[in-house]
C-alpha positions as CSV (number, residue, x, y, z in Angstrom):
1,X,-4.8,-22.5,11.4
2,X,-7.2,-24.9,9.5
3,X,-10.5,-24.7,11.9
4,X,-11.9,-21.7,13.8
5,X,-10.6,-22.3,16.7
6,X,-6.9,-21.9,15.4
7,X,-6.8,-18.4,15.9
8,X,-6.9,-15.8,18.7
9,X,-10.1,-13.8,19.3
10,X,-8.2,-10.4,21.3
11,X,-10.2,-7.8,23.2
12,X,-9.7,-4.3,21.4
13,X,-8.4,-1.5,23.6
14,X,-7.3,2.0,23.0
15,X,-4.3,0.6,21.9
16,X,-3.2,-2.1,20.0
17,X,-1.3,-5.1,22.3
18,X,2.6,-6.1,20.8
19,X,0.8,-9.6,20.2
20,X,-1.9,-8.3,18.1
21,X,0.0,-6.5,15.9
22,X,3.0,-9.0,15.9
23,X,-0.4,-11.1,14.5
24,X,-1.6,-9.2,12.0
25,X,1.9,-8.3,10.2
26,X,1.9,-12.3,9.8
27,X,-1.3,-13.3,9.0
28,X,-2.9,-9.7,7.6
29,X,-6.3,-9.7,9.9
30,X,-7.4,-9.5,13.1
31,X,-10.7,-10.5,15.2
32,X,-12.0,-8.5,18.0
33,X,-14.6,-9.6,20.6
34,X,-17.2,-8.1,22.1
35,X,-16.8,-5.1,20.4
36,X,-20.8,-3.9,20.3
37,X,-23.3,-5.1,22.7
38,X,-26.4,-7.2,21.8
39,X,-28.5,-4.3,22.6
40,X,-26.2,-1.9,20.6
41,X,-26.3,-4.5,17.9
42,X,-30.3,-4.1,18.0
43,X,-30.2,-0.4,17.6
44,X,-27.7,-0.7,14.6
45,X,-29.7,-2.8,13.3
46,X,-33.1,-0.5,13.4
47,X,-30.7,2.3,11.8
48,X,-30.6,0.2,8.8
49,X,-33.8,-0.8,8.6
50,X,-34.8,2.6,8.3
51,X,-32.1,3.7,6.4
52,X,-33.8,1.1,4.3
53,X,-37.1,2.2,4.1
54,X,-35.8,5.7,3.3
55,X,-34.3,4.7,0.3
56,X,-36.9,1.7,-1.0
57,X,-39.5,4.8,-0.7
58,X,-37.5,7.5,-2.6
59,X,-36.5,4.9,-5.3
60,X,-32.4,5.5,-4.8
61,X,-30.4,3.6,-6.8
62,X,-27.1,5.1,-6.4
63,X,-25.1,7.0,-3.5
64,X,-22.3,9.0,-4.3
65,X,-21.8,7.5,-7.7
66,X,-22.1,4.2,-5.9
67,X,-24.8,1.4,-7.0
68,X,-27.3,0.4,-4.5
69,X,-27.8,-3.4,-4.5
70,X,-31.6,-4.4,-3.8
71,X,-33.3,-8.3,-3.5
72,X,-36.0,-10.1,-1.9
73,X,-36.1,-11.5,1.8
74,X,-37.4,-14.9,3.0
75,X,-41.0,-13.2,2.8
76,X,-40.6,-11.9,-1.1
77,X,-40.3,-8.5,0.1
78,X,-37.7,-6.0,-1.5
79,X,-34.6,-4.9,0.5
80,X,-31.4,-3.4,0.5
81,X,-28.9,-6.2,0.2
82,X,-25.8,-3.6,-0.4
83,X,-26.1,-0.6,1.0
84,X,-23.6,2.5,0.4
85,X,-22.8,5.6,2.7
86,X,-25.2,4.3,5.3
87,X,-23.5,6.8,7.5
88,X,-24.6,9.4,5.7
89,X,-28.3,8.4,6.4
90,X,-28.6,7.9,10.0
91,X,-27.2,9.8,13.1
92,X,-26.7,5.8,14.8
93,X,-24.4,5.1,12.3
94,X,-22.6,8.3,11.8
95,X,-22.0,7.6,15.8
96,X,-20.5,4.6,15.1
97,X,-17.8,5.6,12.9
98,X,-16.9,7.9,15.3
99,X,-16.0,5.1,18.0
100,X,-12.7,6.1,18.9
101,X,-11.1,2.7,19.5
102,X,-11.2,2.7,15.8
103,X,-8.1,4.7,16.0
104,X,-5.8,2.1,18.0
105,X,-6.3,0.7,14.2
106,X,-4.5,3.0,12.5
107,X,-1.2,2.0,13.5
108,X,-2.0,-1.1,11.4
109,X,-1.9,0.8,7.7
110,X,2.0,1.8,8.5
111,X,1.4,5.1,6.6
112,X,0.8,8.5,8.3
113,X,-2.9,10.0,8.3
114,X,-5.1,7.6,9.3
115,X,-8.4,7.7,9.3
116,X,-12.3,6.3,9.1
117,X,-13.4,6.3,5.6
118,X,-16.6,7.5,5.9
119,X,-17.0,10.1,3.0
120,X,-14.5,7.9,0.8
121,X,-14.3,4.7,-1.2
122,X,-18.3,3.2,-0.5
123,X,-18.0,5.0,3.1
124,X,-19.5,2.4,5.5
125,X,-21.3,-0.6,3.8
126,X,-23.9,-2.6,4.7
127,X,-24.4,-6.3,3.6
128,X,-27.2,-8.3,3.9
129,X,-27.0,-11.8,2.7
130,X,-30.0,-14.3,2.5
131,X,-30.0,-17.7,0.5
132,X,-33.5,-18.1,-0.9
133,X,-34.4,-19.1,-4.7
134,X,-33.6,-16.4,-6.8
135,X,-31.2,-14.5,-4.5
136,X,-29.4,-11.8,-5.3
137,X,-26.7,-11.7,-2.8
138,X,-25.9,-14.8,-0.8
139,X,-22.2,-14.5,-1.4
140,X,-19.1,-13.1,-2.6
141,X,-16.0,-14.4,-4.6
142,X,-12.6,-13.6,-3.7
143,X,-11.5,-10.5,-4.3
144,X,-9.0,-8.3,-2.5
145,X,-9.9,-5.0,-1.6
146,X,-6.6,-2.8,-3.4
147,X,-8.1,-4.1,-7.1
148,X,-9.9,-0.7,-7.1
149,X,-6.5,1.3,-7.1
150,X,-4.9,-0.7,-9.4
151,X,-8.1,0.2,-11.9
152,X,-7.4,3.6,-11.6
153,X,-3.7,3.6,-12.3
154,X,-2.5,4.1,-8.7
155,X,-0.4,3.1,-6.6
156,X,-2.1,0.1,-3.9
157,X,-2.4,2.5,-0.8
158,X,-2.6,1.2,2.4
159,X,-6.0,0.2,3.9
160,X,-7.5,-1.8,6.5
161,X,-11.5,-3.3,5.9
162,X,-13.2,-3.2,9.4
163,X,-16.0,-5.1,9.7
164,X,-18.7,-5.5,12.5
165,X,-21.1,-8.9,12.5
166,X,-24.5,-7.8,13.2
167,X,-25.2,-11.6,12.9
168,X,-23.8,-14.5,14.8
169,X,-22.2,-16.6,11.7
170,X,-21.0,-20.4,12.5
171,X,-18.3,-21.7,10.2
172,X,-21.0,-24.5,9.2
173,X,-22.9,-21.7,7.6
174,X,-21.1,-19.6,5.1
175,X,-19.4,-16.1,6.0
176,X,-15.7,-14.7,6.1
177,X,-13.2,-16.3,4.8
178,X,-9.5,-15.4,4.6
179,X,-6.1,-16.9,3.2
180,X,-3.8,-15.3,5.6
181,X,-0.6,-13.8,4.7
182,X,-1.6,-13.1,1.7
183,X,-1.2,-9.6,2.2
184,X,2.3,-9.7,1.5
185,X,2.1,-11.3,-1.8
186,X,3.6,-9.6,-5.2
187,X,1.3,-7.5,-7.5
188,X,1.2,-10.3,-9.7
189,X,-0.5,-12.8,-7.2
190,X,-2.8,-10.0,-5.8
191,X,-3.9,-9.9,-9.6
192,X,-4.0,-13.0,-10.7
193,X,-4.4,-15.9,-8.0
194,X,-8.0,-15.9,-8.6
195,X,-10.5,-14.7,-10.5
196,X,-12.2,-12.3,-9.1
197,X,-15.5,-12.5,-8.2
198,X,-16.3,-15.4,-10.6
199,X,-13.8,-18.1,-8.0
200,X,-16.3,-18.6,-5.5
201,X,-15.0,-22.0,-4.2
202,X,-13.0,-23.9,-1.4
203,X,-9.5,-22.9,-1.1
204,X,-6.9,-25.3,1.1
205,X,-5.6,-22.5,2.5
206,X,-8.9,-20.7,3.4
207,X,-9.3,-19.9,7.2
208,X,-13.2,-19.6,8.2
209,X,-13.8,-16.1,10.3
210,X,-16.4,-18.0,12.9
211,X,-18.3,-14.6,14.4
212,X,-20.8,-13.9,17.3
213,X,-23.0,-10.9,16.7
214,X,-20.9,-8.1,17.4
215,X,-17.7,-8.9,16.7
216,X,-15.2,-6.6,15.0
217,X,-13.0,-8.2,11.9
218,X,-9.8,-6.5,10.3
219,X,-8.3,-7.4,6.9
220,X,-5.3,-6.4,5.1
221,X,-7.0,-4.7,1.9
222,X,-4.2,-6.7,-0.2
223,X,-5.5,-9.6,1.5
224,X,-7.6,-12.7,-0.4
225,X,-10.9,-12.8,0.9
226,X,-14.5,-14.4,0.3
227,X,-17.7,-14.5,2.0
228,X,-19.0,-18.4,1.6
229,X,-22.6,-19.3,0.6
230,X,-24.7,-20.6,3.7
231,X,-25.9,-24.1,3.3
232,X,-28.9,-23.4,4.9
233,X,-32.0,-21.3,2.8
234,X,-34.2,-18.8,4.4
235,X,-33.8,-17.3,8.0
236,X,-31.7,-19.6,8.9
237,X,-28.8,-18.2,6.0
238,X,-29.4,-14.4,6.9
239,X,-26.3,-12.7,7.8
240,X,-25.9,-8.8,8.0
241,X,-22.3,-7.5,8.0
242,X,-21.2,-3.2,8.0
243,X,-17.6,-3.1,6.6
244,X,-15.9,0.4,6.7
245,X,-12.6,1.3,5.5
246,X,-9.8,2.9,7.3
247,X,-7.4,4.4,4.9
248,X,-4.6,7.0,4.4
249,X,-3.0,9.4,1.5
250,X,-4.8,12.3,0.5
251,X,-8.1,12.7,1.3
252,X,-10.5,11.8,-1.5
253,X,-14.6,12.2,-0.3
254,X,-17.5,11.2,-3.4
255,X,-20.5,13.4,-3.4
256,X,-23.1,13.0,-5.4
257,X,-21.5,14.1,-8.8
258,X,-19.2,11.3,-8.1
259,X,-18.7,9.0,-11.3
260,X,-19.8,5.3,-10.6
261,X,-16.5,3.2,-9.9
262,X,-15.6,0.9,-13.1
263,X,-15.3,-2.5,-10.7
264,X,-18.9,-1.9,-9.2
265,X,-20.2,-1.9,-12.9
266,X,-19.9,-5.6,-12.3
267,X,-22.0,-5.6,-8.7
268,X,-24.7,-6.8,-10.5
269,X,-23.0,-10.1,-11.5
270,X,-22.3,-10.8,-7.3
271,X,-24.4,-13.3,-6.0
């Protein structure tokens, strides 16, 4: 799988398919498409924007414990690069979660209990990445989503990141990328293959996620992942992205007394 094209784009169901799955216990992700129409895409996208306006008015600068991440857009005007909970903040997106062909997923996490994060972790996120001058958030360095358990003295529990691709992203122009099968590597690897964060460059065994607006990604939260700077500055590099987690194990929500995670201490440093 070096372009693309190498992979399978599946359809997602109410169930999973024996291929699909047979897939992502070898390579650790999956891609889905159509998953949201253009004009459900649209409306998403108006939830955020006023989830956004919500938020740049009252000042917010945290979520549950969670650090909002602002910037500038192509026009100099602030916005929410990294949002937190967004489900929290609009009934459209609260809907969303709901989507119940978000449970044929569950299967996936091998563990009993599964379910939508939507109280937990960062809930559903929102990121908004723009290359301008001066950007704050035009990528992110690889990372693997189970770092955060490993912070807190726990054992890696199982957890799938679901993201939908508000934006239609070419491989030419930044976006996903995966190593797959790294989801099956040791504890040591998942620590220390990379740095995180800080590596933000070409791996050989990198796979570009190429996505059409609206399609539905799963990853393998042991899994190596990045998202690539676009080449391309201004409109041109904008790319919007809600990532949600499904999880299992006991059920841990954040409210607002929620300390702030050590490992988003460092949010500031992405971009």
């Amino acid at each position: 799988m070096a372009s693309p094209s190498d992979y399978p784009r599946f359809t997602l169901g109410s169930t999973l398919t024996a291929e699909q799955r047979a897939f992502f216990s070898k390579h650790g992700f999956l891609h889905f498409r159509p998953f949201a129409s253009p004009e459900y895409v649209q409306q998403l996208l108006k939830a955020t924007e006023e989830v956004q306006a919500k938020w740049l008015a009252q000042g917010v600068e945290k979520v549950n414990g969670v650090p909002i991440k602002y910037g500038h857009d192509v026009d100099g005007s602030r916005i929410v690069q990294r949002f937190a909970f967004a489900s929290q903040h609009s009934p459209l997106l609260h809907e969303l979660v709901q989507d119940p062909r978000f449970k044929a997923l569950f299967p996936l996490l091998e563990a009993d209990g599964g379910r939508v994060g939507e109280n937990e972790k960062d809930g559903l996120v929102v990121n908004h990445y723009v290359n301008i001058e001066g950007s704050e958030f035009s990528q992110m360095g690889w990372h693997t989503d189970s770092l955060r358990d490993v912070f807190y003295g726990k054992r890696i529990g199982p957890m799938l990141n679901v993201g939908l691709h508000l934006d239609g992203t070419k491989a030419t122009n930044g976006g996903l990328r995966v190593i797959p099968g790294t989801h099956r590597q040791g504890l040591h690897k998942m620590l220390f293959r990379k740095k995180y964060y800080k590596d933000v460059f070409y791996d050989p065994n990198e796979l570009a996620i190429e996505t059409e607006a609206g399609d539905l990604t799963v990853h393998d939260g042991r899994m190596w992942h990045r998202v690539a700077q676009s080449p391309l500055t201004g409109e041109a590099s904008r790319r919007r992205v809600m990532y949600v987690p499904i999880i299992a194990g006991k059920y841990q929500p954040k409210s607002e007394t929620s300390p702030t995670p050590f490992y988003l201490r460092f949010l500031h440093l992405v971009k």
